[in-house]
C-alpha positions, 0 to 999 in steps of 0.5 A: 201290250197297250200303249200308254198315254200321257198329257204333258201339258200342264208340266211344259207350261210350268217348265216353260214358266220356271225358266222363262223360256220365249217363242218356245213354238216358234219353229227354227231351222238349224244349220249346224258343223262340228266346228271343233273350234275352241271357245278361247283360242289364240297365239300366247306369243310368237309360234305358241298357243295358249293350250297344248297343240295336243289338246286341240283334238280333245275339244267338242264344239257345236257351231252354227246358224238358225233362223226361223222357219217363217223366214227362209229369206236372209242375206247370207252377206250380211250374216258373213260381215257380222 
């Protein structure tokens, strides 16, 4: 079975186009950790959070950090003050 082939070009730009997406060739590096960390997460009022302790293990979250690939130089001290 030959494979078949697809210019995809003229529909990226119009996608590209419609959501006004920038730098979309820029090329980035991810650093990235299941945080598990809720969005909004604090102590209600003395030994008592604003969610069940159960529900704290239901909760996905992806965390990270990116950077462009052009620039692998970066001050990890600032990054950690911000």
């Amino acid at each position: 079975m030959e494979k078949m082939k697809f210019d995809i070009t003229e529909h990226r730009n119009l996608e590209i186009e419609l959501h006004n997406f920038k730098n979309i060739d820029n090329e980035y590096v991810f650093y990235y950790d299941e945080t598990n960390n809720l969005r909004k997460f604090w102590f209600k009022n003395e030994n008592k959070f604003n969610i069940p302790i159960s529900d704290l293990s239901k909760n996905f979250v992806l965390g990270g950090v990116t950077h462009l690939k052009s620039k692998m130089n970066f001050d990890t001290d600032t990054l950690k003050k911000i």
